[in-house]
C-alpha positions as CSV (number, residue, x, y, z in Angstrom):
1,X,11.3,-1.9,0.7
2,X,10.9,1.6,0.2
3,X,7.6,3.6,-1.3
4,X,10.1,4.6,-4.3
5,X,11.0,0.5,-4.8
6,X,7.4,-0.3,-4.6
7,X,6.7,2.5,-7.3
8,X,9.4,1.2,-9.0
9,X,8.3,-2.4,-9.0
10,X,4.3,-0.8,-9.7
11,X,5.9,0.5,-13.0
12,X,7.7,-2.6,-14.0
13,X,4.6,-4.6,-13.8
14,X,2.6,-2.0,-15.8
15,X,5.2,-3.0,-18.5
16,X,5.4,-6.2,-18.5
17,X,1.3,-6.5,-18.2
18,X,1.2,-4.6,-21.5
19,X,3.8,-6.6,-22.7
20,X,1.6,-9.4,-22.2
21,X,-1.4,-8.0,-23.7
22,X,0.2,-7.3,-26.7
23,X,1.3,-10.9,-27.2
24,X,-2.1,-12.6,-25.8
25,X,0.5,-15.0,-23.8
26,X,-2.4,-16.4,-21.3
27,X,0.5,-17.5,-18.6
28,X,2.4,-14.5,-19.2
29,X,-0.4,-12.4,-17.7
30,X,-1.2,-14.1,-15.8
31,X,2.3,-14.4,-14.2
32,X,2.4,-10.7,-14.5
33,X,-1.1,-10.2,-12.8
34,X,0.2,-12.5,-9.5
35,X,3.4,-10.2,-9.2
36,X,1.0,-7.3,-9.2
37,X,-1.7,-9.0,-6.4
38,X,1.3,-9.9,-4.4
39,X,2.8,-6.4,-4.5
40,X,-0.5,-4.4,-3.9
41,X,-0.9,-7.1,-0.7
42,X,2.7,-5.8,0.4
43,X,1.7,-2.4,-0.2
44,X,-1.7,-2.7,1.8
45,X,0.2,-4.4,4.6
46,X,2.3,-1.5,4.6
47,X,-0.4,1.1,4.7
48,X,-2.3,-0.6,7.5
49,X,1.1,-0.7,9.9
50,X,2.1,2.6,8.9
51,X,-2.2,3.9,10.0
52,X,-1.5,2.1,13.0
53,X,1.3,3.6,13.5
54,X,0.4,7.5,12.8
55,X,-3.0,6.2,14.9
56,X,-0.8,5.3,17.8
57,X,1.2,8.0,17.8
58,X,-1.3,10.9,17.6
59,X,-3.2,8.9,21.0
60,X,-0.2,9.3,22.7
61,X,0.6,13.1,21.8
62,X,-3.2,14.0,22.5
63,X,-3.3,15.4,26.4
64,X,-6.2,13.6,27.9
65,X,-7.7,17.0,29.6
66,X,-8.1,18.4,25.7
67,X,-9.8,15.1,24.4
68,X,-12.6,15.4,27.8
69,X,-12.9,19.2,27.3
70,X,-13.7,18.7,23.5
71,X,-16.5,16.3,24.5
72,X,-17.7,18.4,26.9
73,X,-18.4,21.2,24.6
């Protein structure tokens, strides 16, 4: 799934929680607050791999004689 599907899915849950609000439906929100803890999960899953990721990659691009010079200085 895609940042703008996750967005998209964000919004829809936004709706339907004041949707919920508005009729006091106990189950309904809390329904609607379960989507939303299982898609911020997702979405934190995501960030994490995607940190690794940009982590990993900047290691490798870094030349090792720059990273000892900078601690030299």
């Amino acid at each position: 799934m895609a940042m703008k599907g996750i967005t998209k899915n964000m919004g829809s849950v936004v709706r339907n929680l004041d949707s919920a609000l508005n009729s006091m439906d106990l189950q309904k929100i809390s329904a609607v607050m379960d989507k939303f803890e299982s898609q911020f999960e997702e979405l934190d899953v995501r960030t994490s791999v995607l940190e690794d990721s940009m982590g990993a990659a900047t290691t490798l691009s870094t030349p090792k004689e720059s990273v000892d010079a900078l601690i030299q200085q």
